[in-house]
C-alpha positions in Angstrom: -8.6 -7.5 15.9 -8.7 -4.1 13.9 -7.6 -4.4 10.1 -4.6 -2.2 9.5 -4.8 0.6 7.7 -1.4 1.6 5.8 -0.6 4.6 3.7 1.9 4.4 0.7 2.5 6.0 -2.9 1.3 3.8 -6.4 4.3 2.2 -8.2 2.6 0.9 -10.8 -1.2 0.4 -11.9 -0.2 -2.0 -15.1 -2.7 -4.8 -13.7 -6.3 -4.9 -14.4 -8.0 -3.8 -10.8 -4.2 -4.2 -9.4 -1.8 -1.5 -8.0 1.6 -2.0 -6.8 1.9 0.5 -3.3 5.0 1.0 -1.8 5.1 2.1 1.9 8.0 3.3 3.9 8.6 3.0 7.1 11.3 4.5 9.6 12.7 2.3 12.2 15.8 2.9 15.2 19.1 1.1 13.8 19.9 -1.3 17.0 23.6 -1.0 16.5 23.9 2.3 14.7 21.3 3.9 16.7 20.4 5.9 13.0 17.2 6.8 11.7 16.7 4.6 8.7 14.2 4.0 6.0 12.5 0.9 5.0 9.8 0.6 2.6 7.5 -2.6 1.1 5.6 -3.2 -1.8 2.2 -4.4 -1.3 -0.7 -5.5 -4.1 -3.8 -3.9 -3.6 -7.2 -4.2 -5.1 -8.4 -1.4 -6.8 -12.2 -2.6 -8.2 -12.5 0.3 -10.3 -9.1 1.2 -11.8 -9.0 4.4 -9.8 -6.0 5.2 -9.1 -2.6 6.2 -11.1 1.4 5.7 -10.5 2.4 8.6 -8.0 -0.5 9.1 -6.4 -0.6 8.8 -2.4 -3.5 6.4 -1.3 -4.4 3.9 2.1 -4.7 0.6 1.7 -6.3 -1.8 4.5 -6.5 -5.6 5.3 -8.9 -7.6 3.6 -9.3 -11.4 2.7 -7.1 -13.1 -0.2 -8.1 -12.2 -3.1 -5.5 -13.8 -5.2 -1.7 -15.7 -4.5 -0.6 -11.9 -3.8 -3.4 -9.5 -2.8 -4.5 -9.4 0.5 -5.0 -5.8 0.3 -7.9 -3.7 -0.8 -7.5 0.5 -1.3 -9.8 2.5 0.1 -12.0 4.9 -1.5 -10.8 8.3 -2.6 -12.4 10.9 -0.6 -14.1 14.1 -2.0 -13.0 17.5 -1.2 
């Protein structure tokens, strides 16, 4: 099974190695039949401290590597 690969903005990068991501989502209300937004916040692991609150990064699937990351962010690509 392929590891999922979500895209979200950095809430916070207080933790040592740790951001905070928030991803939205946008689902069909069943009743309503609206357009409405949901959104999660996921740990990630961030080995190198990379990364800074607002910035936009993936994150993808990976084995636990604590009680609340199971999440690893991907490398920042050059331009």
């Amino acid at each position: 099974m392929p590891k999922r690969i979500l895209e979200g903005v950095v809430v916070s990068d207080k933790g040592d190695k740790t951001v905070v991501v928030k991803v939205e989502r946008t689902i069909v209300h069943p009743l309503l039949k609206k357009i409405v937004r949901r959104s999660k916040r996921y740990h990630a692991h961030d080995e190198s401290n990379a990364y800074k609150t607002g910035e936009s990064i993936k994150i993808v699937e990976c084995a636990p590597k604590s009680k609340l990351k199971t999440w690893e962010v991907l490398p920042k690509v050059s331009a």
